[in-house]
DRENKENU-67999 format. One line per 3 residues: number of its first residue (from 1); their letters; for each residue x, y, z of C-alpha. Coordinates in nm, 4 decimals, padded with zeros to 6 digits. Example, Ala and Ser with C-alpha at 12.3 -4.5 7.8 and 13.67 -1.06 7.14 Angstrom:
1	AS	01.2300:-00.4500:00.7800  01.3670:-00.1060:00.7140
//
This chain:
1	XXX	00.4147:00.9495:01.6067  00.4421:00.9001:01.1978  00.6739:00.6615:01.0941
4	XXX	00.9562:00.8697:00.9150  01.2606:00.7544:00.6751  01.4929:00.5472:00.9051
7	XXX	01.2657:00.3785:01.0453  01.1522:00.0100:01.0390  00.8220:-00.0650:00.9311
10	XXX	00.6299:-00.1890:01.1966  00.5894:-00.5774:01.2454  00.1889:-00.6606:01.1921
13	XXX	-00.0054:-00.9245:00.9958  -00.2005:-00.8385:00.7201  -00.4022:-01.0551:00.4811
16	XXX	-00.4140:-01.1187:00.0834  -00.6389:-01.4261:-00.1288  -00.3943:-01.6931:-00.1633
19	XXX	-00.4462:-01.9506:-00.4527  -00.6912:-02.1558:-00.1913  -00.8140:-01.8589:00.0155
22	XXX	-00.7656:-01.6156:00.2432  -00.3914:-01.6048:00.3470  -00.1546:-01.3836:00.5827
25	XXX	00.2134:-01.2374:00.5645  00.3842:-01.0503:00.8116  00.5397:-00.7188:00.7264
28	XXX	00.8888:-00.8601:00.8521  00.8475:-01.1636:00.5379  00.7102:-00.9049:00.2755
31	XXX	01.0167:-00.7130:00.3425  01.3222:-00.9166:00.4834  01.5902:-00.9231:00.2343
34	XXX	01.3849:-00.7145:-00.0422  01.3117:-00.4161:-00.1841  00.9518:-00.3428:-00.2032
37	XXX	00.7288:00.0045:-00.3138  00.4362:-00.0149:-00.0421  00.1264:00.2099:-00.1021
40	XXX	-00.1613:00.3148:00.0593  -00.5125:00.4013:-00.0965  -00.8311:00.4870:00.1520
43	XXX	-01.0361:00.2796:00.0162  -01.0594:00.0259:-00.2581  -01.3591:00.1023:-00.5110
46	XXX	-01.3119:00.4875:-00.4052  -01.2934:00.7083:-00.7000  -00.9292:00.8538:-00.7158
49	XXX	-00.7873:00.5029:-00.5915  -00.9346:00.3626:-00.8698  -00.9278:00.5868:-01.1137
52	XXX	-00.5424:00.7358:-01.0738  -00.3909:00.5702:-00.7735  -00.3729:00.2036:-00.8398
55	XXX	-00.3632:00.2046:-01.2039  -00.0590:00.4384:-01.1933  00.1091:00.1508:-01.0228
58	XXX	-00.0092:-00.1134:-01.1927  00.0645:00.0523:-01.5269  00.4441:00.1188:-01.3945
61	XXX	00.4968:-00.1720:-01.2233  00.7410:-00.3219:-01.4712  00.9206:-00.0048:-01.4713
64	XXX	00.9427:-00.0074:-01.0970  01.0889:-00.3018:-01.0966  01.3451:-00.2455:-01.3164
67	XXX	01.4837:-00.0177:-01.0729  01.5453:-00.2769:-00.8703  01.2366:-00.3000:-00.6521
70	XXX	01.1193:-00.6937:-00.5642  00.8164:-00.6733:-00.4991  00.4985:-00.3381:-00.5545
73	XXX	00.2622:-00.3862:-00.2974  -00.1031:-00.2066:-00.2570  -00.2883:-00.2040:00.1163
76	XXX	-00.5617:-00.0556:00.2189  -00.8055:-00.1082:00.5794  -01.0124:-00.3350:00.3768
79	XXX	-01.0863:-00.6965:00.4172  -00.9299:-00.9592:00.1849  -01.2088:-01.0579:00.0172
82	XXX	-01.2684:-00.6512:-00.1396  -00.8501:-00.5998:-00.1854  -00.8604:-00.9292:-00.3703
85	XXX	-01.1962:-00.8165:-00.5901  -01.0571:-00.4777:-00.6385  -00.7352:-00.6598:-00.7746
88	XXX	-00.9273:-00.8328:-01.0362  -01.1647:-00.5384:-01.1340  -00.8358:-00.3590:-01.1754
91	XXX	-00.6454:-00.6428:-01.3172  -00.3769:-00.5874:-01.1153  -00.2565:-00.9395:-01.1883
94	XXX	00.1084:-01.0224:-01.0673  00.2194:-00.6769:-01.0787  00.0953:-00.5253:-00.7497
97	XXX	00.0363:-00.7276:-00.4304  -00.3086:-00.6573:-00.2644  -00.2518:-00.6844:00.0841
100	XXX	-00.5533:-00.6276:00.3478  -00.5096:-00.3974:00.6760  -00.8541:-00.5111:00.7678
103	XXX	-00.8211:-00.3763:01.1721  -00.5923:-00.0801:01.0779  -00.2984:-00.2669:01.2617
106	XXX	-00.0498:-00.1049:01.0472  -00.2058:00.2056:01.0026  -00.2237:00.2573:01.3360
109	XXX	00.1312:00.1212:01.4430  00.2606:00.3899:01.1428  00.0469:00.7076:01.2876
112	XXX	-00.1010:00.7400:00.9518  -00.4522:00.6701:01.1003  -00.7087:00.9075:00.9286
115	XXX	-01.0770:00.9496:01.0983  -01.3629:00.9263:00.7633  -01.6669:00.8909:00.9751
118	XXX	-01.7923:01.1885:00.8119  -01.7628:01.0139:00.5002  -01.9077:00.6911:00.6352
121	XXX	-01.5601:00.5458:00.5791  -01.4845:00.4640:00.9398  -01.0859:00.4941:01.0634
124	XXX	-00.8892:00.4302:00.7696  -00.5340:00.5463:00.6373  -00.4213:00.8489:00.4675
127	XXX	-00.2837:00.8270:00.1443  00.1105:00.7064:00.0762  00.3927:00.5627:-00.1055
130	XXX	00.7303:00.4284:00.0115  00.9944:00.2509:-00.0701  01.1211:-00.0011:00.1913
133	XXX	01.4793:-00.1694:00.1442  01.5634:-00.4917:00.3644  01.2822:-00.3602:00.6463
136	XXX	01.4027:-00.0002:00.6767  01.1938:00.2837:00.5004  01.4366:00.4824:00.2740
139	XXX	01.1438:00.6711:00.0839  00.8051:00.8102:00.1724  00.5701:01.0514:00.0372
142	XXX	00.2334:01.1191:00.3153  -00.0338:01.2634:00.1515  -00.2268:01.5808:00.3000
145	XXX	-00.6092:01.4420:00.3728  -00.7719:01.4816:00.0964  -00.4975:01.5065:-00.1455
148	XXX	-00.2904:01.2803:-00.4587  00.0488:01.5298:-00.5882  00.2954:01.2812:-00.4041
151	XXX	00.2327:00.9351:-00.3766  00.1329:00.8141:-00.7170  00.3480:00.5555:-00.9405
154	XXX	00.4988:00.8353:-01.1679  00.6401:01.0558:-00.8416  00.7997:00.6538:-00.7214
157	XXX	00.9789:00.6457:-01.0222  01.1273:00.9822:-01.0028  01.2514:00.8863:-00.6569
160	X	01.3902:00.5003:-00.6813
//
């Protein structure tokens, strides 16, 4: 079943590169107590994430935060080592978190598992944005496979 506003986000690890490595937070300490814009690209490196997706955020990021949002956070089913790359190809510096979902934990645990083995993708996620206050998900926009009209940074700010 697909996570829905209401709900709390699922509890699952994921990883980011910490100032002396690889590093983990839970979904329960990204979240407890804050306000925090969580999105979802396929793939880091992958032409629309790159090119629209992330920037979006990373150019708004200021602005999203001035709505009262603690912390704009970026995962993907990619390992640490590519998020954190990606993050510095994009120069995302301390305005979006680049958080790893390396085994899909949270993608599964959401139901927003996609299958792109025809792309030579493997089992990723599909494409979203949210807003989650204090653990509870009070905004989210699910993408149609394939698609990028509701998720981006400028549709965020229309909603928060």
């Amino acid at each position: 079943m697909t996570i829905k506003v209401g709900d709390k986000i699922p509890s699952v690890t994921l990883r980011y590169m910490g100032p002396s490595g690889p590093a983990t937070i839970t979904t329960d300490d990204l979240t407890k107590g804050k306000k925090v814009v969580l999105f979802n690209v396929p793939g880091a490196f992958t032409p629309t994430c790159s090119a629209k997706h992330l920037p979006g955020f990373v150019q708004n990021a200021d602005k999203i935060k001035a709505k009262g949002i603690d912390t704009v956070a970026c995962v993907s089913v990619n390992d640490a080592f590519v998020m954190d790359a990606w993050g510095k190809a994009q120069n995302t510096g301390d305005k979006v978190m680049m958080l790893a979902d390396g085994n899909g934990d949270l993608a599964r645990a959401m139901g927003v598992e996609m299958d792109g083995t025809g792309f030579g993708l493997g089992h990723r996620a599909r494409r979203y944005s949210m807003v989650i206050d204090n653990g509870k998900v009070t905004k989210f926009n699910l993408e149609e496979a394939g698609k990028f009209e509701i998720s981006s940074a400028e549709k965020m700010l229309e909603q928060i």
